[in-house]
N, CA, C and O atoms as CSV, one atom per row, in Angstrom:
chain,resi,resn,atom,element,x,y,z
A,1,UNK,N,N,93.768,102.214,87.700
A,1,UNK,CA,C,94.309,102.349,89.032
A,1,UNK,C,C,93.246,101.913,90.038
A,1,UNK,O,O,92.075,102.292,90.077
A,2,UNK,N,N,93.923,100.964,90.924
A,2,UNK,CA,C,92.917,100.911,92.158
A,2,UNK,C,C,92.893,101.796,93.389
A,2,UNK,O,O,93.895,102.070,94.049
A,3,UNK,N,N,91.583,102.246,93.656
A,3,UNK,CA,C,91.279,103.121,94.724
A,3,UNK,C,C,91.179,101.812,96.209
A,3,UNK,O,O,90.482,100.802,96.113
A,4,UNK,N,N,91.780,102.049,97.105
A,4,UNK,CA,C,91.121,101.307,98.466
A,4,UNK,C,C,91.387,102.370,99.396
A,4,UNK,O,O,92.378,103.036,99.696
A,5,UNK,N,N,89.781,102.299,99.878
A,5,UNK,CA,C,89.757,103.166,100.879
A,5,UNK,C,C,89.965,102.547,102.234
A,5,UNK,O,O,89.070,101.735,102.469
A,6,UNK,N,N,90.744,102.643,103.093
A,6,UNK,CA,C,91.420,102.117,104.718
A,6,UNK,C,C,90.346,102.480,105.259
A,6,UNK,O,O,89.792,103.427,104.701
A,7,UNK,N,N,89.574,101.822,106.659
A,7,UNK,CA,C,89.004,101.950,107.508
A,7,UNK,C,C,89.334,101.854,108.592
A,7,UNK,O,O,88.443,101.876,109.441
A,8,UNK,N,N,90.698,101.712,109.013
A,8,UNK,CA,C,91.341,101.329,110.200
A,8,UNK,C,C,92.962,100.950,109.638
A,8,UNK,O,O,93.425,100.705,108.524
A,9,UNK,N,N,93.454,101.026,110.804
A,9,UNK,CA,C,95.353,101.318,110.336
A,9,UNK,C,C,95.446,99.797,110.608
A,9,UNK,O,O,96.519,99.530,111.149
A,10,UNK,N,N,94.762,98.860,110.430
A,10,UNK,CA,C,95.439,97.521,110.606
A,10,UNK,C,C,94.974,97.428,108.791
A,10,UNK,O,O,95.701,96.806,108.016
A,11,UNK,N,N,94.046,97.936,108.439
A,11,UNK,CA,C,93.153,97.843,107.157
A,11,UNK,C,C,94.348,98.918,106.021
A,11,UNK,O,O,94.370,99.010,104.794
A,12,UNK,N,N,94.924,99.361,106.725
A,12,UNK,CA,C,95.619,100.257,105.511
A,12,UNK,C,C,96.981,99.744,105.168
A,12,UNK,O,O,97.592,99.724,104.100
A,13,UNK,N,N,97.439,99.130,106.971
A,13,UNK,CA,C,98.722,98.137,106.676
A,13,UNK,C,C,98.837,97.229,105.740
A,13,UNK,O,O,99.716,97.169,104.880
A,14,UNK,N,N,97.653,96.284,105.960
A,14,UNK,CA,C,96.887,95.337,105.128
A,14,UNK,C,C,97.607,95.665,103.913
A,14,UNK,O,O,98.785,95.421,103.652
A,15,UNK,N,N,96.686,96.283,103.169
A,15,UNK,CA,C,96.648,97.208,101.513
A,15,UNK,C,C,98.286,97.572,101.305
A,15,UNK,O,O,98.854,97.670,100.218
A,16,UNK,N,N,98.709,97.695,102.244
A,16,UNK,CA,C,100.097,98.613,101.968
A,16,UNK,C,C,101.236,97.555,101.758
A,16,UNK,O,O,102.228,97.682,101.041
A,17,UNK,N,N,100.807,96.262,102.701
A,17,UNK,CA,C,101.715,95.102,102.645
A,17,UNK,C,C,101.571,94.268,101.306
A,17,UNK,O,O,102.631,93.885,100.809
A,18,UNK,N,N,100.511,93.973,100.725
A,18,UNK,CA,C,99.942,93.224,99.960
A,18,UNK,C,C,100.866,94.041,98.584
A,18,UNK,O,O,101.766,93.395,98.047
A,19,UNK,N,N,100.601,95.245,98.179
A,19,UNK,CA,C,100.835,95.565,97.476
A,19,UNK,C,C,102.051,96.166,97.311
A,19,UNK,O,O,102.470,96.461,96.191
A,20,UNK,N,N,102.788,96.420,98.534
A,20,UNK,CA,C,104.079,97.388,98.128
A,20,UNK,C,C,104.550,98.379,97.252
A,20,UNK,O,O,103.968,99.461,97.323
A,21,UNK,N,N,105.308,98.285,96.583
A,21,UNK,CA,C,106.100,99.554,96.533
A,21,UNK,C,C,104.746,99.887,94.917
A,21,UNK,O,O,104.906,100.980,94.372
A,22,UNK,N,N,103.665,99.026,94.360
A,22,UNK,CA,C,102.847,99.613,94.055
A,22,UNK,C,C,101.941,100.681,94.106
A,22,UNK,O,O,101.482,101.607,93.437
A,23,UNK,N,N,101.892,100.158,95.162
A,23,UNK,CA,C,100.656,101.394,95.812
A,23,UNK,C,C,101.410,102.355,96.243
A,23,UNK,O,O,102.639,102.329,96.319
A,24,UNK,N,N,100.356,103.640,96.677
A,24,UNK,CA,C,100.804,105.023,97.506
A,24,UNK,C,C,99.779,105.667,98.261
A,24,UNK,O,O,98.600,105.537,97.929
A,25,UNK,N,N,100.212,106.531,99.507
A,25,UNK,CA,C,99.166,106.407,100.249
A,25,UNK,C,C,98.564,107.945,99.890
A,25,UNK,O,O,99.005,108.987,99.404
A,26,UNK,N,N,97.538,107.543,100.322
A,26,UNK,CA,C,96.494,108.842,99.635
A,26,UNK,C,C,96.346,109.331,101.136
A,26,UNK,O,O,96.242,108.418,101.955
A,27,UNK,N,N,96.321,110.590,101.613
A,27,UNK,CA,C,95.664,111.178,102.403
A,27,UNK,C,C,95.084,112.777,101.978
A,27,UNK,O,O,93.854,112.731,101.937
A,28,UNK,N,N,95.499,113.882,101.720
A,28,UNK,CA,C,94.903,115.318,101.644
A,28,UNK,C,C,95.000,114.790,99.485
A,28,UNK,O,O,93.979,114.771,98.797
A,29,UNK,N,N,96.230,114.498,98.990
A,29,UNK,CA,C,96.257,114.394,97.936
A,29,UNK,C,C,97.009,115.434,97.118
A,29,UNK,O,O,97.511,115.190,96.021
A,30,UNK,N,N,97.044,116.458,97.655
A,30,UNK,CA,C,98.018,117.189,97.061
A,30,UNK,C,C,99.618,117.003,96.809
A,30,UNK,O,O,100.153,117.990,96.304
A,31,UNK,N,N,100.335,116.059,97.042
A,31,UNK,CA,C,101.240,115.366,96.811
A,31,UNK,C,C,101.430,114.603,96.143
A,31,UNK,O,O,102.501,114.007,96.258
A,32,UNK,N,N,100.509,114.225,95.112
A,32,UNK,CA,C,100.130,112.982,94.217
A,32,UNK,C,C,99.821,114.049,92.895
A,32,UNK,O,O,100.516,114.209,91.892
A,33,UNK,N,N,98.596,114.679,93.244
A,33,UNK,CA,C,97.705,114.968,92.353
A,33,UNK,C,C,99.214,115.297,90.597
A,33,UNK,O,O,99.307,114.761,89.492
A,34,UNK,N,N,100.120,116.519,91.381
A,34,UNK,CA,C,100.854,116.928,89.790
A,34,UNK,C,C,102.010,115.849,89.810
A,34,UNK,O,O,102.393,115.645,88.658
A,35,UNK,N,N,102.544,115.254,90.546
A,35,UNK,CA,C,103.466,114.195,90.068
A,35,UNK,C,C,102.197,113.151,89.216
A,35,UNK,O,O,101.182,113.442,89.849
A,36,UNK,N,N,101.958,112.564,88.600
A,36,UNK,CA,C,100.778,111.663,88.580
A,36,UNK,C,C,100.374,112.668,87.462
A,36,UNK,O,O,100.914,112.277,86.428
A,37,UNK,N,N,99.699,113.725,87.249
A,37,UNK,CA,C,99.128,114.385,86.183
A,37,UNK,C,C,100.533,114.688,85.362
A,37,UNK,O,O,100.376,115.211,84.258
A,38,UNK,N,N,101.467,114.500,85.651
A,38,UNK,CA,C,102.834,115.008,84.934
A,38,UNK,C,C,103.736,113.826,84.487
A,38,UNK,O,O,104.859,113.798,83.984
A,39,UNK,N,N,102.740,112.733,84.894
A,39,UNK,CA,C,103.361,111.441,84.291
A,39,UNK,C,C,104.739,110.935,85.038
A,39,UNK,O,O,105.542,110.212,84.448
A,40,UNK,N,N,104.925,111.355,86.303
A,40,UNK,CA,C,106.366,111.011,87.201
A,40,UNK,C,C,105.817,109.991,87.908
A,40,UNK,O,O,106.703,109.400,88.526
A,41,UNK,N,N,104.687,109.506,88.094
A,41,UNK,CA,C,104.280,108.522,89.253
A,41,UNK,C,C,102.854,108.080,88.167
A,41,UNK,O,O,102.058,108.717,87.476
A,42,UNK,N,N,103.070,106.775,88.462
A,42,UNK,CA,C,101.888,105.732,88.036
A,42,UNK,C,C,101.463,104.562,88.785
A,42,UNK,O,O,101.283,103.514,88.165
A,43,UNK,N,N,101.193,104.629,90.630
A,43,UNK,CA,C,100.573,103.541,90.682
A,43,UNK,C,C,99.362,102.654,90.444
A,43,UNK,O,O,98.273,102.933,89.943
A,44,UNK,N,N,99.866,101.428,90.969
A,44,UNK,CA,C,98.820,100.964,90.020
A,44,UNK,C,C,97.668,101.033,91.827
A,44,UNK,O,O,96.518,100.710,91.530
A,45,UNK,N,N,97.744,101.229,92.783
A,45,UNK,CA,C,96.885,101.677,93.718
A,45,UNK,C,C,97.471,102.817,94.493
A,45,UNK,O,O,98.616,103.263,94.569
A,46,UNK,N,N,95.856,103.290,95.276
A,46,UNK,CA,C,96.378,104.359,96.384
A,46,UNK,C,C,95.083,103.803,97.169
A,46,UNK,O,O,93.977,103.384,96.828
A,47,UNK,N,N,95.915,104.049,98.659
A,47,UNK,CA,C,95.609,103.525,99.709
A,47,UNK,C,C,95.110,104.658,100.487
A,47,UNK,O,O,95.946,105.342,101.077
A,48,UNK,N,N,93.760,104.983,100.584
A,48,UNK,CA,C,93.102,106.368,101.656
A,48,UNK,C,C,93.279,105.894,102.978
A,48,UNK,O,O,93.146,104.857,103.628
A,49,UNK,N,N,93.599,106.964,103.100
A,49,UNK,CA,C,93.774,106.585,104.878
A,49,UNK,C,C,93.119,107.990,105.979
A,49,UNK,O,O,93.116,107.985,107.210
A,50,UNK,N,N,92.482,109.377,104.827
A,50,UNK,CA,C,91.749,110.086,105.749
A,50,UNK,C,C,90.715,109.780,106.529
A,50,UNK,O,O,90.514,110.232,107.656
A,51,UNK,N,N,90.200,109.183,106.072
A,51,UNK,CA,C,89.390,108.661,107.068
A,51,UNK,C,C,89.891,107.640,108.184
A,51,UNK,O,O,88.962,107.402,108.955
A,52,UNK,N,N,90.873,107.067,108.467
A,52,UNK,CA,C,91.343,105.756,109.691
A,52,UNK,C,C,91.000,107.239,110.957
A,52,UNK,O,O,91.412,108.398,110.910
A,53,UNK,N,N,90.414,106.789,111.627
A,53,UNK,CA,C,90.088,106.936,112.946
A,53,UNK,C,C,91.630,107.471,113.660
A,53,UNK,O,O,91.924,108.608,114.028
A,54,UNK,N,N,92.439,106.254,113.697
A,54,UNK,CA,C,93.838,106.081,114.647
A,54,UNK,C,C,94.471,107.371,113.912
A,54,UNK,O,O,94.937,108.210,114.682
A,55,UNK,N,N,94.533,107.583,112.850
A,55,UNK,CA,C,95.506,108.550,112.167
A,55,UNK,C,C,95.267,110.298,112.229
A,55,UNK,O,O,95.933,111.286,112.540
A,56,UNK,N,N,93.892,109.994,111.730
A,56,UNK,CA,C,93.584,112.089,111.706
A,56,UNK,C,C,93.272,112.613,112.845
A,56,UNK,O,O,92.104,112.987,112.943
A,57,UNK,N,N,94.098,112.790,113.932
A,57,UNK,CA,C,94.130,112.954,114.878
A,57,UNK,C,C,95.445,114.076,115.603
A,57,UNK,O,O,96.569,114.363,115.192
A,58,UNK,N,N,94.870,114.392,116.522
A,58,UNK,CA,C,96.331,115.709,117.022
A,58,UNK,C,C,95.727,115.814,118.582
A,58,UNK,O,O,94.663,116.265,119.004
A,59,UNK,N,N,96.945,115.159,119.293
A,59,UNK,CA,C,96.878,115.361,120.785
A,59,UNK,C,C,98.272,115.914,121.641
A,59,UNK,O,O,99.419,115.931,121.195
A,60,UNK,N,N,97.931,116.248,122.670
A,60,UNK,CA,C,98.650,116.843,123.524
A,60,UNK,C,C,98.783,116.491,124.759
A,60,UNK,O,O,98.015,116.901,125.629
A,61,UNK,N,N,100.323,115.239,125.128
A,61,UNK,CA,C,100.542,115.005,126.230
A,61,UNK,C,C,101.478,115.027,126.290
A,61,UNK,O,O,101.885,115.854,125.474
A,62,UNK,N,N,102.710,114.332,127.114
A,62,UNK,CA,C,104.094,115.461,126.810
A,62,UNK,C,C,104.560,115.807,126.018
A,62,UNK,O,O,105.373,116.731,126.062
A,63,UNK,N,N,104.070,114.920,124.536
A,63,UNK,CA,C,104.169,115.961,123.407
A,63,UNK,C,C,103.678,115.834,122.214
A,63,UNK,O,O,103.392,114.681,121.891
A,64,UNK,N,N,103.467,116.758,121.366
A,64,UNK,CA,C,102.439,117.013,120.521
A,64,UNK,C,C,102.694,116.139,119.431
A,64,UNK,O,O,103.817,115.932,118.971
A,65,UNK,N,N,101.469,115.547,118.958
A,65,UNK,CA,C,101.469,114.012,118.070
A,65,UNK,C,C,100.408,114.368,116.647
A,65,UNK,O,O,99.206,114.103,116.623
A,66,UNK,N,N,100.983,114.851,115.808
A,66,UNK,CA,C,99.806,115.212,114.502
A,66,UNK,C,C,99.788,114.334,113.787
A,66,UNK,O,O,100.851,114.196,113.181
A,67,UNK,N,N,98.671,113.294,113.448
A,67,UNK,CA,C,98.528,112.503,112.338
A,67,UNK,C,C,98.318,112.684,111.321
A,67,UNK,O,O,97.525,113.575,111.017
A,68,UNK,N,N,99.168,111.635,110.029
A,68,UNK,CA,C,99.769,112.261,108.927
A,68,UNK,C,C,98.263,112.593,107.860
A,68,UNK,O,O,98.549,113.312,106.903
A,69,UNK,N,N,97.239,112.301,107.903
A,69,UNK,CA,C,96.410,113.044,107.224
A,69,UNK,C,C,95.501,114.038,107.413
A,69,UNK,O,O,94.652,114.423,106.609
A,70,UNK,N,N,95.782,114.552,108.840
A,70,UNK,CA,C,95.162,115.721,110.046
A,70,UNK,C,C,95.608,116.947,108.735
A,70,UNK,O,O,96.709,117.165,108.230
A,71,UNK,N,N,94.288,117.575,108.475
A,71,UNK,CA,C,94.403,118.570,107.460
A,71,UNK,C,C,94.951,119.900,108.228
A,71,UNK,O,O,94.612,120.245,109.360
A,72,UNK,N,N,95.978,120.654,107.268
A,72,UNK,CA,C,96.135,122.463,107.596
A,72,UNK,C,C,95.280,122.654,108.419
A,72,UNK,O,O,95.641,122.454,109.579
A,73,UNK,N,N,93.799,123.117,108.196
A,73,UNK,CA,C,93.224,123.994,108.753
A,73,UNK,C,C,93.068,124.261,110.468
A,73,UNK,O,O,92.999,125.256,111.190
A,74,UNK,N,N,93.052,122.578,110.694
A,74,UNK,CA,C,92.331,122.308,112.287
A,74,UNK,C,C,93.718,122.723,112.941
A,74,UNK,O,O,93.817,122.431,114.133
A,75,UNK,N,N,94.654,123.269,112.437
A,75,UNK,CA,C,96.093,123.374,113.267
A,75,UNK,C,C,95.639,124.837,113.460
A,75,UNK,O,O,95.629,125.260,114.616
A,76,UNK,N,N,95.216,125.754,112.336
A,76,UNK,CA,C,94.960,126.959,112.542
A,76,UNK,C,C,93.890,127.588,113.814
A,76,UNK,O,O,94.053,128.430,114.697
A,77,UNK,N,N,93.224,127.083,113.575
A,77,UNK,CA,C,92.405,126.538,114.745
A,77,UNK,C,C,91.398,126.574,115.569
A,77,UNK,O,O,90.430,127.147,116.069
A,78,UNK,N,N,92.356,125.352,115.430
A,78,UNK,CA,C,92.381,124.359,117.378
A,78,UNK,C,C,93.198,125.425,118.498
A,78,UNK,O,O,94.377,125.757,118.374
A,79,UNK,N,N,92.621,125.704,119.195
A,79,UNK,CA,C,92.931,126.521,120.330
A,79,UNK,C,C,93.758,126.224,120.965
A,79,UNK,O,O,94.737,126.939,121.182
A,80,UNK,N,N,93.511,124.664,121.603
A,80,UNK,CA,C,94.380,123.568,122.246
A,80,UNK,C,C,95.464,123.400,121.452
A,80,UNK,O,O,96.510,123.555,122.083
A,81,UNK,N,N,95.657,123.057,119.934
A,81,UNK,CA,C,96.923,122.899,119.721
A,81,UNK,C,C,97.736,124.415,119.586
A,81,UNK,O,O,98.927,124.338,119.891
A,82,UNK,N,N,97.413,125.337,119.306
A,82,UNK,CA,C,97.731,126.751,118.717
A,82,UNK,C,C,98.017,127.401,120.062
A,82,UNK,O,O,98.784,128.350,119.897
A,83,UNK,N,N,97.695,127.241,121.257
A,83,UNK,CA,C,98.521,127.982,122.285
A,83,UNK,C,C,99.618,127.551,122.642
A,83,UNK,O,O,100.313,128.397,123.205
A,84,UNK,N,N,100.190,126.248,122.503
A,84,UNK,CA,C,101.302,126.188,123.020
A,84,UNK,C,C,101.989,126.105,121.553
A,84,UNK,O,O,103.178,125.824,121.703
A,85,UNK,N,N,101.782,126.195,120.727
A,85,UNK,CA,C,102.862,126.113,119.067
A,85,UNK,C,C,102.242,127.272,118.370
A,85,UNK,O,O,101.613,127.026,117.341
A,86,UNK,N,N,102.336,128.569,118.809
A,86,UNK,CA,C,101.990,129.700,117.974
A,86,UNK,C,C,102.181,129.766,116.395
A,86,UNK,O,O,101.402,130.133,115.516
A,87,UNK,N,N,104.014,129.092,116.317
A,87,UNK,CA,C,104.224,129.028,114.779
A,87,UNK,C,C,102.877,127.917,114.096
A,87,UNK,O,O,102.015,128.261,113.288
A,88,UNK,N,N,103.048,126.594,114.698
A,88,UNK,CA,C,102.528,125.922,114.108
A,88,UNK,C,C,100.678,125.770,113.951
A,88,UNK,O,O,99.890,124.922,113.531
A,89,UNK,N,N,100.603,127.200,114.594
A,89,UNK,CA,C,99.182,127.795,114.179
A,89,UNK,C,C,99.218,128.255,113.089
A,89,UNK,O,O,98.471,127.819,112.213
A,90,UNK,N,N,100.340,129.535,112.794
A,90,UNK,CA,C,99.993,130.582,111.917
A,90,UNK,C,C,100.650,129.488,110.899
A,90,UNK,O,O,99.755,129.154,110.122
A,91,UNK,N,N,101.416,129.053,110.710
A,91,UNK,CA,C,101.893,127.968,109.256
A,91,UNK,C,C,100.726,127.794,108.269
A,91,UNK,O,O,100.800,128.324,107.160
A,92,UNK,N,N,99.550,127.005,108.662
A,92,UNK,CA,C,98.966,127.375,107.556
A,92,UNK,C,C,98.345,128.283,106.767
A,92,UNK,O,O,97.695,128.043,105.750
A,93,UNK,N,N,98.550,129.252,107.228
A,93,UNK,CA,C,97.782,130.632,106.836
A,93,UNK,C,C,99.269,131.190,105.201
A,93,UNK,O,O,99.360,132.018,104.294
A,94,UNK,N,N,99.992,130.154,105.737
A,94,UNK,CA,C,101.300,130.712,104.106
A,94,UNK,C,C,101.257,129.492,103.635
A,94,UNK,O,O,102.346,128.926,103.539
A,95,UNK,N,N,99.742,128.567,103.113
A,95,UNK,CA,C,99.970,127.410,102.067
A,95,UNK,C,C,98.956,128.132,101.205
A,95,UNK,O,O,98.706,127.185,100.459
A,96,UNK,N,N,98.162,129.145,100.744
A,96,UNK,CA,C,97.829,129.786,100.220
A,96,UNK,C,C,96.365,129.685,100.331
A,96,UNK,O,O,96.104,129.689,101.534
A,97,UNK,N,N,94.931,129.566,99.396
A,97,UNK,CA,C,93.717,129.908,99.975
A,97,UNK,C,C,93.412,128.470,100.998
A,97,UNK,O,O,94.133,127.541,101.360
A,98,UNK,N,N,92.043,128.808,101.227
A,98,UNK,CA,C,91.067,127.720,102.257
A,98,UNK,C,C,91.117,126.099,101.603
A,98,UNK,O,O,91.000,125.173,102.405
A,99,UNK,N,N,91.282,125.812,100.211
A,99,UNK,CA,C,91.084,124.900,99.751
A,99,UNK,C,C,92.268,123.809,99.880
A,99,UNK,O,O,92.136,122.598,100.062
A,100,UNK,N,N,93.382,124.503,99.747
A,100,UNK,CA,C,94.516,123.282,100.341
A,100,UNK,C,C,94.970,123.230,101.962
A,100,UNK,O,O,95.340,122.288,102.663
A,101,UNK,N,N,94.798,124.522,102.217
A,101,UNK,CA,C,94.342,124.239,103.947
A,101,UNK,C,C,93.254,123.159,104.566
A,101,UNK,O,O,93.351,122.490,105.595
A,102,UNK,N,N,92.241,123.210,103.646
A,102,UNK,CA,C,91.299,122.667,104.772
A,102,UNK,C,C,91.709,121.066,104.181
A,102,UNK,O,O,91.834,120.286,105.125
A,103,UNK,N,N,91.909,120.512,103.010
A,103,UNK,CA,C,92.297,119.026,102.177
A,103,UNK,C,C,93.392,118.797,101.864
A,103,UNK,O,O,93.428,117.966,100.957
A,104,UNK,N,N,94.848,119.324,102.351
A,104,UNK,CA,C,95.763,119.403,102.288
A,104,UNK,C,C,96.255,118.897,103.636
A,104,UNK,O,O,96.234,119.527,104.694
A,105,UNK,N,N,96.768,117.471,103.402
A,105,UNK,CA,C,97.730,116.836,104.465
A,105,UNK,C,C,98.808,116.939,105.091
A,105,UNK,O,O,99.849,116.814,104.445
A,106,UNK,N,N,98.861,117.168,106.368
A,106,UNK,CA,C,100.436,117.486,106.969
A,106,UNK,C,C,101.500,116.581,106.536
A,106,UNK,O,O,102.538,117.094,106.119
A,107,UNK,N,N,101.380,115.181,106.578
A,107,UNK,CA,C,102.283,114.294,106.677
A,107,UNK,C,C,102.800,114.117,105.101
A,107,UNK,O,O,103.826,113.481,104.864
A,108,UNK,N,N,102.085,114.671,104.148
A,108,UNK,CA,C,102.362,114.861,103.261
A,108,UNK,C,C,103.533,115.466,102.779
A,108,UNK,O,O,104.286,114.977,101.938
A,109,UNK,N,N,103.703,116.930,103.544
A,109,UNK,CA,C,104.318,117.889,103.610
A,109,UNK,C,C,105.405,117.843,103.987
A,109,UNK,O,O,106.365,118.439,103.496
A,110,UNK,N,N,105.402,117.019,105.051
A,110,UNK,CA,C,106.850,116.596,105.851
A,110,UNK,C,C,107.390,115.390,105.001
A,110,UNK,O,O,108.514,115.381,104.500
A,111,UNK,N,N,106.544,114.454,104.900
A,111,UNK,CA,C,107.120,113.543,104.164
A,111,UNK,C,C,108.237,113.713,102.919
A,111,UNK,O,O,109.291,113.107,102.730
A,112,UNK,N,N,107.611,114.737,102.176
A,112,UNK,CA,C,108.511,115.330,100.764
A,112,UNK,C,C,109.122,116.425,100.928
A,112,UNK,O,O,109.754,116.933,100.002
A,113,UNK,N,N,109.034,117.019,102.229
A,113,UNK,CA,C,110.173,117.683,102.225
A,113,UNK,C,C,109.826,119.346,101.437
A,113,UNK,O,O,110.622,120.264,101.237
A,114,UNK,N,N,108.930,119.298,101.245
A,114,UNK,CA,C,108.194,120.578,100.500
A,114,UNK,C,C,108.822,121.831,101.008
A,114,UNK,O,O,108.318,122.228,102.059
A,115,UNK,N,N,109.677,122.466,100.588
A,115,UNK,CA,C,110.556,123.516,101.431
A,115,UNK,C,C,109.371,124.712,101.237
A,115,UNK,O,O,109.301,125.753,101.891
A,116,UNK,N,N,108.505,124.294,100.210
A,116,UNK,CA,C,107.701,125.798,99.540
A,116,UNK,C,C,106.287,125.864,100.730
A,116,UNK,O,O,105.610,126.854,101.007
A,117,UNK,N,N,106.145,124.350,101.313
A,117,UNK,CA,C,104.520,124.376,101.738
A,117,UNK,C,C,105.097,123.797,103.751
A,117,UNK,O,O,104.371,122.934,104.243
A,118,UNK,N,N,105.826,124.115,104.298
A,118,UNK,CA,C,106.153,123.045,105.110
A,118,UNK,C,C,105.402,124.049,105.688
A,118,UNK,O,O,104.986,125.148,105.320
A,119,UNK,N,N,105.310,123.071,107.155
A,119,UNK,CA,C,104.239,123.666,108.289
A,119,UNK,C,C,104.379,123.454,109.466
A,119,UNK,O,O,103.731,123.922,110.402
A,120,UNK,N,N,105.784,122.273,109.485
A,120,UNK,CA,C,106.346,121.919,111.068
A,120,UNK,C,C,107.359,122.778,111.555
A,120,UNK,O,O,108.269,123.259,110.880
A,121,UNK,N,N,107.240,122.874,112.255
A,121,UNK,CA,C,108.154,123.701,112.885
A,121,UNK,C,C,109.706,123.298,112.756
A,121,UNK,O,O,110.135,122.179,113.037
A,122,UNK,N,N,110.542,124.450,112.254
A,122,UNK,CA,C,111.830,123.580,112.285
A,122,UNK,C,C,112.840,124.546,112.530
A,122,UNK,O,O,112.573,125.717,112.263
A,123,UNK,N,N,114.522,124.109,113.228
A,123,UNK,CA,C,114.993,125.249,113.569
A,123,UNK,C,C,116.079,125.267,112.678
A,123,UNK,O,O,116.511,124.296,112.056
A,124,UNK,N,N,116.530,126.514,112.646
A,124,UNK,CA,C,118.087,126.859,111.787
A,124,UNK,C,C,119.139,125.875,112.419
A,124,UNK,O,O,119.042,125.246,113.472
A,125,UNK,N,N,120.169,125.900,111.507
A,125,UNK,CA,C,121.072,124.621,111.257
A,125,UNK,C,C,122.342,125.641,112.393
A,125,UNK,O,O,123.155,125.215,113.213
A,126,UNK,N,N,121.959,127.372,111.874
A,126,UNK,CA,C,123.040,127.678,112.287
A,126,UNK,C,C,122.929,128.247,113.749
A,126,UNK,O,O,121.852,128.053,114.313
A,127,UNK,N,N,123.809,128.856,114.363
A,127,UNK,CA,C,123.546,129.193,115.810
A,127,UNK,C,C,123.170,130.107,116.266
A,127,UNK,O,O,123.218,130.893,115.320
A,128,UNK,N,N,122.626,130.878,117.467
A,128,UNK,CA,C,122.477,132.266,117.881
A,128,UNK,C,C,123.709,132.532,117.868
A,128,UNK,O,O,124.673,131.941,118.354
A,129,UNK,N,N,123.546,134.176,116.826
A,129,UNK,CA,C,124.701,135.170,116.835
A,129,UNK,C,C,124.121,135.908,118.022
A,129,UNK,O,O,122.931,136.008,118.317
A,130,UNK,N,N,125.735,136.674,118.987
A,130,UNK,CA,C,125.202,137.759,119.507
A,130,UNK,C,C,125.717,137.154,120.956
A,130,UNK,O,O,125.505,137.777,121.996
């Protein structure tokens, strides 16, 4: 398997175009690691992208923008993001110890849909009773 590590989101596009539906993108890794040890996924690359500058990032202007390899922990916090999204402070404190909090990717999470690990905020389908 090839490792390429991204240095920039024009550098990860790059990797991602070239290779397609080969590759997969690596960011925290916990989304890979047991599909892949369980023999459900075999690419032949993964594309890092924790480190791109443009991506691990979380700002606040009219509205809140978390980049997809911005780890658990800094949500817990960040002061700035955690006063105005209380839930989406305490969320990581129920993905279980410090170790997939602090290397454990948001966009990951959302991406697959992880009903067991999610961390975005999301609302019921059904309505206020009452």
């Amino acid at each position: 398997m090839q490792f390429l590590r991204a240095q920039t989101l024009e550098g990860a596009l790059e990797h991602l175009g070239e290779l397609g539906d080969d590759a997969r993108i690596l960011a925290g890794g916990t989304d890979l690691v047991i599909p892949y040890l369980q023999g459900e996924m075999a690419p032949q690359a993964l594309v890092h992208i924790e480190g791109v500058p443009d991506l691990a990032t979380a700002s606040l202007n009219d509205r809140t923008v978390l980049g997809p390899p911005l780890p658990h922990r800094p949500l817990a916090t960040d002061e700035v993001l955690g006063a105005p999204h209380p839930p989406l402070a305490a969320a990581p404190h129920t993905l279980g110890g410090w170790q997939p909090q602090a290397a454990g990717a948001n966009g990951g999470k959302i991406c697959h849909a992880h009903t067991a690990a999610r961390t975005e905020p999301h609302h019921s389908r059904g309505g206020r009773k009452g």
